[in-house]
C-alpha positions, 0 to 999 in steps of 0.5 A: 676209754676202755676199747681205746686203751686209756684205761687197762684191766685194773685201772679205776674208771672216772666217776659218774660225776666226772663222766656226765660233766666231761661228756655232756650227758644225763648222769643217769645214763652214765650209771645205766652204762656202768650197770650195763658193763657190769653185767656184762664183765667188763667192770666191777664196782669195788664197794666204797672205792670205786669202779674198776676194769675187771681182768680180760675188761678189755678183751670183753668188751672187744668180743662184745663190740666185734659181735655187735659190727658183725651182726647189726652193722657189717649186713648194712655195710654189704647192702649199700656196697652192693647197692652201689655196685662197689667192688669189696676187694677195691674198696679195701685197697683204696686210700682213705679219701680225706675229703668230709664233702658228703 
């Protein structure tokens, strides 16, 4: 929520509670993410009231992820077009196929 921009730099997050029903997951994962961003400056817990998106939350959380494409899933990425022979510059100026066939 915070990477596709409902929720910006101040805003509360919803409760674990709300998170784990709406999503389907184990409120303990849930709570194990929020220690997670908060370790890592994303968010912080406002004793009593809540959690909330820290100020620069969001550009954070964006360094974090964009380093996280760069080293583990951009070289997988480069493999299988090279694997495939693909031309990287095609590849970038082609549509999008809309066909979900695999």
């Amino acid at each position: 929520m915070i990477l596709d921009s409902p929720l910006h730099d101040g805003d509360p997050l919803p409760s674990v509670r709300t998170i784990a029903s709406d999503y389907r997951l184990n409120p303990l994962t849930v709570l194990r993410a929020f220690q997670m961003l908060e370790d890592e400056g994303v968010i912080e817990k406002r004793r009593g009231i809540g959690m909330f998106v820290r100020q620069g939350g969001r550009e954070r959380l964006l360094a974090l992820e964009r380093e996280v494409f760069r080293t583990r899933h951009w070289p997988k990425i480069l493999r299988t077009i090279s694997r495939l022979g693909l031309d990287p510059t095609t590849l970038l100026n082609s549509p999008p196929n809309e066909d979900k066939t695999p």
